[in-house]
N, C-alpha and C positions, 0 to 999 in steps of 0.2 A: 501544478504538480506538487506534492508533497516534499515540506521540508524537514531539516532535522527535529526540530520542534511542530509538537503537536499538541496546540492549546485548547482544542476541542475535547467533549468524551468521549474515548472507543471504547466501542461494548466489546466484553468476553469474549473467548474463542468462538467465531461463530461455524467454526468448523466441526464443534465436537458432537454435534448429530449430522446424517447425511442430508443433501443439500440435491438442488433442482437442476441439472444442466439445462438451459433454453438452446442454447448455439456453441458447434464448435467448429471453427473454419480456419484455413489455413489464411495467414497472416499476409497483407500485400507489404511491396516492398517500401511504400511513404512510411507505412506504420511500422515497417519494421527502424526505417531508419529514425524517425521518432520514439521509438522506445530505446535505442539506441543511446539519443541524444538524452530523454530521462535519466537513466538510470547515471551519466557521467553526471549530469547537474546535483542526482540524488543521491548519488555515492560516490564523492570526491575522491575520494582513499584510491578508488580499483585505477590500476591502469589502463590505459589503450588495449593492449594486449587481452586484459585480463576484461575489457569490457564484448570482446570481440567473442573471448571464449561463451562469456554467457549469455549474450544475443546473437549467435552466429550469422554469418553473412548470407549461405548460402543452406545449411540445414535447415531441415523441415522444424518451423517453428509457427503451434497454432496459438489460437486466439479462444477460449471459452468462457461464454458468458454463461453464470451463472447466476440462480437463489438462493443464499444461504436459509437455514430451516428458520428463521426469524424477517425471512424477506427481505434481506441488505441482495441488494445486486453488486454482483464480484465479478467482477474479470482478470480471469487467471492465463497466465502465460505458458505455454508448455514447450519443453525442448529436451528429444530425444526419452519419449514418453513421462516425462518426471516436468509437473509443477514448477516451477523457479521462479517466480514472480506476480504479485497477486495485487490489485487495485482494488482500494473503495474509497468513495468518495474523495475519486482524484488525487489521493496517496496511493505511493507505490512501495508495497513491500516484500524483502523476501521470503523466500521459504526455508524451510530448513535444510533441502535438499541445495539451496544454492548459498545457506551459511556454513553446510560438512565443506565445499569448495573455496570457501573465504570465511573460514572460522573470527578472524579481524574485523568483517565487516564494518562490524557494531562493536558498541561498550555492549563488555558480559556478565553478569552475575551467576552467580553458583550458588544450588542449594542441594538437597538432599535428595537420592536415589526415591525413595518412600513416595516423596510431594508431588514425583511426575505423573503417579496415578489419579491425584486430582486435579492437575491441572491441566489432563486428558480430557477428564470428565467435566471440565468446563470453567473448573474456580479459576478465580485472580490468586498472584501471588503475592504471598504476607508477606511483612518484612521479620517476624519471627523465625520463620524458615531460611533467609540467607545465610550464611557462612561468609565470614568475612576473613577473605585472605588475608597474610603477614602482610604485602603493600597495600592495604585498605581497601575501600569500594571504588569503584570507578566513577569521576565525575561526570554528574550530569545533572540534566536541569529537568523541571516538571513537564508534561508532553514530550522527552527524547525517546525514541525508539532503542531497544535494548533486547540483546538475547540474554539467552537463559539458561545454562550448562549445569553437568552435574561435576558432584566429585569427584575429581580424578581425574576428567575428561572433557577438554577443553569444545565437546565438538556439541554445538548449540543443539539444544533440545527443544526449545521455544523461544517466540520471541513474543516481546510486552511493550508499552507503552509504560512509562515511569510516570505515578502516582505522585511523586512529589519530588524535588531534589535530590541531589548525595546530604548536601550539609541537611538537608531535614529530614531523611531520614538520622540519621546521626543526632539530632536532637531529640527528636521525637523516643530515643532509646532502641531503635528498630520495633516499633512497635504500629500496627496499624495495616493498611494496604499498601502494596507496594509496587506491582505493577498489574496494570490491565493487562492479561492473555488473550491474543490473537489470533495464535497457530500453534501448535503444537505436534511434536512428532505424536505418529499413532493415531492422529486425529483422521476424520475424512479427508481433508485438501491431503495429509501426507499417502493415503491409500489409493489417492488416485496417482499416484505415482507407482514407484516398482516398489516399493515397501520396504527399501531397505535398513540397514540399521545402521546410527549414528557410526562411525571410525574412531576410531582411540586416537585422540590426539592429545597429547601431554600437554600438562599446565604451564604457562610460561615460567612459572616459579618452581617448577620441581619435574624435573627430569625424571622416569622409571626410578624409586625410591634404592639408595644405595644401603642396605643396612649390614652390611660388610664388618667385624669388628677387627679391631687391633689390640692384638696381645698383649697387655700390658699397660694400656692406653686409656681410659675411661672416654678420654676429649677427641674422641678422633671422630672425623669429616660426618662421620654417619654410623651412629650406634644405635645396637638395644641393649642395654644394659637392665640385667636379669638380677636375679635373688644370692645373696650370697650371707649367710648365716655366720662363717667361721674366721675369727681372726685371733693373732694371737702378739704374745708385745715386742719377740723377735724379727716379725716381719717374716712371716714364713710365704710362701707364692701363693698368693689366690687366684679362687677361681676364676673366669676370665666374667666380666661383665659384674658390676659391685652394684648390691643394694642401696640406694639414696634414701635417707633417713630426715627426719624433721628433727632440731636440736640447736641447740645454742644461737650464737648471735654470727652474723660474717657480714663484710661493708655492703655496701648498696650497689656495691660493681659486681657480684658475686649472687645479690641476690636473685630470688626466681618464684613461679607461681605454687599459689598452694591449691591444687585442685580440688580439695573439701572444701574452699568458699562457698560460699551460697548464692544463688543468683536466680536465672529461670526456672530450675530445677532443683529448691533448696531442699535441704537434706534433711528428711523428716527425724534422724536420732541426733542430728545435733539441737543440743541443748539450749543452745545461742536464739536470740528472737529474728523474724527477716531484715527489720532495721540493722540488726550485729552483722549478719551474715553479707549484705548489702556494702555495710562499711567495710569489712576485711576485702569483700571483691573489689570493689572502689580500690585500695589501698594497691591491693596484689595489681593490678592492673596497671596502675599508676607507675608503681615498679620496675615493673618489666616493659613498660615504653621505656622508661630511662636505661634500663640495663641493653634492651635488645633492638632500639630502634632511635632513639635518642641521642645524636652526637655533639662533639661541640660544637662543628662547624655552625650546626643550627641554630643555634641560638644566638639572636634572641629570638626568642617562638613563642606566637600568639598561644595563648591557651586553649582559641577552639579549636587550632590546627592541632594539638599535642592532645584532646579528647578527642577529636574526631578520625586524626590520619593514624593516630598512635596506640591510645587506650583502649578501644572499642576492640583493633584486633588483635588488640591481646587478653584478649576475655576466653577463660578458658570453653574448651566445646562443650555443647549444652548450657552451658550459663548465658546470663542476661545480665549486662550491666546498666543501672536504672538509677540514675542520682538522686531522682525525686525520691526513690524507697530509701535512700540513704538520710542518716542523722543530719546531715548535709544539707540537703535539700537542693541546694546551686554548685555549681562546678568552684567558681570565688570562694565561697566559706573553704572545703575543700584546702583548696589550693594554700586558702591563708595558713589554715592548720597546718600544712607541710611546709610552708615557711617558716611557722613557730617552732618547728619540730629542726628548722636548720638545715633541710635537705635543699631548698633552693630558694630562689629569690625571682618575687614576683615584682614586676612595675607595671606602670601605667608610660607607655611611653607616648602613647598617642591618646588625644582626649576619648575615655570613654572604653579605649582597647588595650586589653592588658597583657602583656608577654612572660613566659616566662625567663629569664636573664642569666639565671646561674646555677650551676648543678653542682652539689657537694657529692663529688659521685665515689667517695669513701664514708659516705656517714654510715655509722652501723647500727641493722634492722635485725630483729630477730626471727623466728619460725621461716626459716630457708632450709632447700633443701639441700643434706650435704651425702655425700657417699662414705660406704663406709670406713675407707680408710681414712678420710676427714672424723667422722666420731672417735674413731681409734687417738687419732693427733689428738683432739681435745681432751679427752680421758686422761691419757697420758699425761698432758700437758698442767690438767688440775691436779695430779696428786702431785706431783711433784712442785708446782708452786707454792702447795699448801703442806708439804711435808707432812704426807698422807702413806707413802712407801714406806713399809715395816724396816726399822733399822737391820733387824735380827736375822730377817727372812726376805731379801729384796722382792720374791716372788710374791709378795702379800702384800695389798694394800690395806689401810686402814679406811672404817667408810666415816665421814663426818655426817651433820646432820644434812647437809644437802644429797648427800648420795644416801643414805637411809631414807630419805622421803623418794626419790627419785628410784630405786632401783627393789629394795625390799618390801613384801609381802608385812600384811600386821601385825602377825604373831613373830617376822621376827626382827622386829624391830628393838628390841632388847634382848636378845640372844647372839646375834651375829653381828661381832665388830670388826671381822677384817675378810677380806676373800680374796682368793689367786686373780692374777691378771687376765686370765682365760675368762672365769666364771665372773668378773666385774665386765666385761667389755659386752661377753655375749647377753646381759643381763640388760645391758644398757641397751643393746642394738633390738631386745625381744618388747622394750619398753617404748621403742619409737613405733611410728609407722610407715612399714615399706611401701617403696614407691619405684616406678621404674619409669627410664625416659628414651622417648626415641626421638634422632637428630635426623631429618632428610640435608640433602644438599639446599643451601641458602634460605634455610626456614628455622624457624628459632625451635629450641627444643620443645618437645611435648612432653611434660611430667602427669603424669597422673600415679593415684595410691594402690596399693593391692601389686599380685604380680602378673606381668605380662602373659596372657594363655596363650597358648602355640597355635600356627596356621593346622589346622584338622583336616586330615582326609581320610576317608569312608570310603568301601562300596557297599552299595544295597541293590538287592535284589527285587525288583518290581514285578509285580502281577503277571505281566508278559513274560516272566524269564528271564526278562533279559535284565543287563547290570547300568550300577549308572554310577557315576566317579562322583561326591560331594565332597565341597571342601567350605569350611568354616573360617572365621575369623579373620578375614582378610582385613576388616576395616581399621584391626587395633596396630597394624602395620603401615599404615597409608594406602591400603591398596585397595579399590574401586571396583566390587564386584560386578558391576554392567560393563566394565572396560575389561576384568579379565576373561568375564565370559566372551564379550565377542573374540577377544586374540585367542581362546581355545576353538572356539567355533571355525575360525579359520584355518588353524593350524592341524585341530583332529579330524576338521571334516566331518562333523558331528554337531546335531543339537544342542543345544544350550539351555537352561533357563535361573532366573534367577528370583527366589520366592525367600521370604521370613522365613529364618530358622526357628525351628518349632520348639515352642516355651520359653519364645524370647520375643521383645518388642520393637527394638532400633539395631537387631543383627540379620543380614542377609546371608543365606548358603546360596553357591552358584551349584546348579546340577551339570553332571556332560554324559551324552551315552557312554555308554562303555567303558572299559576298563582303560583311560586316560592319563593315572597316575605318571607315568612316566612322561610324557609333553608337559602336565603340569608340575613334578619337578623340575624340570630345564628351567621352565618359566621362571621357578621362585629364586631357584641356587641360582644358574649361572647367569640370567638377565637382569632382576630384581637383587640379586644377591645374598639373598636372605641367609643366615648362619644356621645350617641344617638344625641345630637345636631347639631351633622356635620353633619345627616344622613335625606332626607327628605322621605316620600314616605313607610313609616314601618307600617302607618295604614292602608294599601293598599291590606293588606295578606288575605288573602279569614278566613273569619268565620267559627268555627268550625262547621263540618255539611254538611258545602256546597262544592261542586266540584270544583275544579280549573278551 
């Protein structure tokens, strides 16, 4: 019977065209209490209890043998009309339908909403496609059995055979194949069951996202911090949620990533070559293991633990971090450089393995990103070290030649020697580029550039008449459009679907019949939390009285 390891090759999903039943007979009682005794030998984890739930004692539970459309002979287990159990060649594995029940079963990997349509249709899964959570990938070893989830939604979508290690993918840069597909929701083995659709099961790292703000607060538990243009050198009250800006220097405890690095997805208007771009991601990454996952306690810490548990997931999303594209070439060179630089201290403490030993976790790095009432402090703080504030006119500063290259136009760069404190700050703030970041619970922040676009809701009116509720932008919030369509599906008692928004690539819209608006605000304010301001489209809910 099949072990955790599986040193042979399995072929692809052989489920994804339909297949031959030869026999389906109801199970006698030796072989039931031998699949019994399997399944506790092959899935140590389950309990007594929890073995009994899924081989029942006394329920009708059959036996069918079947052909897959490639001629592998299966035998699948069924109990209470649903699949849960399937053998070939003397492994025993589950189904999806019996991982929605013990989402645990297996080590998980997550990858993107988009990918499950091909790995319906048959493909293996790349390791370009994963999504590697804040605690890293889950260890395992080359032949381990593994499901396969999406974002958002802890509840297994497929399950694969692992292509190679954790540590090699990790070296290998995620690049290559990554696990052989078996089964898959959607597929035939899951139709022959009741067809229903995965449960929303939350990530073990992030509870229904809280993004709640606090008045006054930039730092609190779980923000979105929005655009904010105006400041002035009284300190007057701004508005709630402050733009973060890229600018001067702050220690290494403070630092954070810069999401225009370059990496899988380099940015065709920066100037920089992929080698440049490669190195600053290298750098940025490097960073933010030490600011956000890096403690002291750890050290001393090997260095392929500190690239592989650390670096990698903190690569921002969409990017690829790749040493070989870097100036670098080896993780060692690397490293030596930031010792040169004084940020740590590397040894050899063991022949051959090297640790990192010591973290200078104030040295000071530049291009972080700072909010704006941090530019405001800096501003401030330059003219007045440089006796830059007009004696005559406190409300004037004078500009030196760093704030003339820095904030002035060409033409007037010999015209204009001094400007108001208003018109120096907001000149400064329109010279950076805005960025905004959202904090969930127990997950380091997310910065990226540009400003945050609000969750969108629509109706439209289709062909038949009737109406349909669309809501947009859920991804740039953490929120999991297959996971919020089913909780509407449930709750409106209505259709669902969830299709590319149109004239866009990596953005999904969920659709719901009818006029829904009001279930899916509850959803966002009071469970998710959301701060009505992100949200457009809530006065759009049908009036009480009237029909959806």
């Amino acid at each position: 019977m099949w072990s955790p390891s599986l040193p042979q090759a399995t072929p692809a999903d052989m489920f994804a065209k339909a297949f031959r039943v030869k026999s389906n007979t109801a199970i006698k009682g030796s072989d039931r209490r031998k699949l019994r005794a399997d399944v506790t030998a092959v899935f140590p984890t389950l309990g007594t209890d929890q073995v009994s739930e899924l081989v029942p004692g006394k329920e009708e539970l059959n036996i069918v043998k079947l052909y897959a459309h490639r001629g592998d002979a299966v035998t699948v287990y069924v109990s209470g009309g649903n699949p849960i159990l399937f053998e070939l060649e003397k492994n025993l594995y589950p189904t999806v339908y019996t991982l929605w029940s013990y989402p645990d079963l297996l080590p998980t990997f997550t990858t993107w909403p988009l990918v499950l349509e091909k790995l319906v249709g048959g493909a293996d899964l790349m390791l370009p496609g994963l999504v590697v959570p804040p605690a890293g990938l889950p260890q395992v070893q080359k032949g381990d059995l593994c499901a396969i989830a999406l974002v958002g939604n802890r509840a297994p979508v497929a399950i694969g055979v692992a292509a190679m290690s954790t540590a090699e993918m990790l070296t290998s840069g995620l690049k290559g194949r990554g696990f052989s597909v078996l089964h898959t929701y959607q597929d035939h083995l899951w139709r022959s069951g009741d067809k229903s659709s995965p449960p929303s099961i939350a990530p073990l790292a992030l509870d229904p996202p809280d993004l709640s703000e606090e008045k006054g607060s930039v730092q609190a538990d779980s923000t979105v911090q929005g655009d904010m243009r105006r400041l002035t050198l009284e300190g007057e009250e701004q508005e709630e949620g402050e733009v973060q800006q890229r600018c001067g220097e702050k220690s290494l405890s403070e630092a954070t990533e810069d999401p225009s690095v370059g990496g899988l997805n380099p940015d065709p208007t920066d100037s920089k070559t992929l080698q440049e771009q490669m190195d600053e991601l290298l750098q940025r990454c490097f960073l933010r293991a030490l600011k956000y996952r890096v403690k002291k306690a750890d050290l001393p810490l090997l260095t392929s633990t500190l690239l592989g548990s650390h670096m990698f997931s903190c690569c921002p999303e969409g990017r690829q971090l790749d040493i070989k594209k870097s100036s670098y070439k080896k993780l060692s060179k690397f490293l030596q450089h930031m010792q040169q630089e004084q940020i740590i201290q590397v040894q050899e403490l063991s022949k051959g393995v090297e640790s990192v030993v010591a973290v200078d976790w104030k040295h000071p790095r530049k291009g972080s990103i700072l909010e704006g009432s941090e530019v405001r402090t800096i501003v401030i703080n330059y003219a007045k070290k440089n006796d830059l504030v007009d004696a005559d006119n406190k409300n004037l500063v004078k500009l030196d030649p760093i704030l003339c290259d820095c904030i002035l136009e060409k033409g007037e760069q010999h015209t204009v020697m001094k400007l108001p404190w208003d018109s120096l700050l907001n000149r400064c703030l329109e010279k950076l580029q805005p960025a905004y970041q959202v904090t969930f619970p127990g997950q380091e922040p997310i910065v990226k550039k540009g400003k945050i676009c609000p969750i969108d809701i629509t109706l439209a009116q289709r062909a038949s008449n009737k109406k349909v509720t669309v809501v947009r932008n859920l991804e740039a919030y953490g929120l999991d459009p297959c996971s919020v369509a089913t909780i509407l599906q449930q709750r409106c008692q209505a259709s669902t679907t969830v299709t590319p928004a149109p004239g866009t690539k990596d953005i999904l819209q969920v659709q719901i019949q009818g006029n829904q608006i009001h279930h899916l605000g509850r959803l966002l304010l009071e469970e998710y939390r959301l701060p009505r301001k992100h949200i457009q489209g809530l006065e759009k809910a049908p009036k009480p009285g009237k029909k959806k």
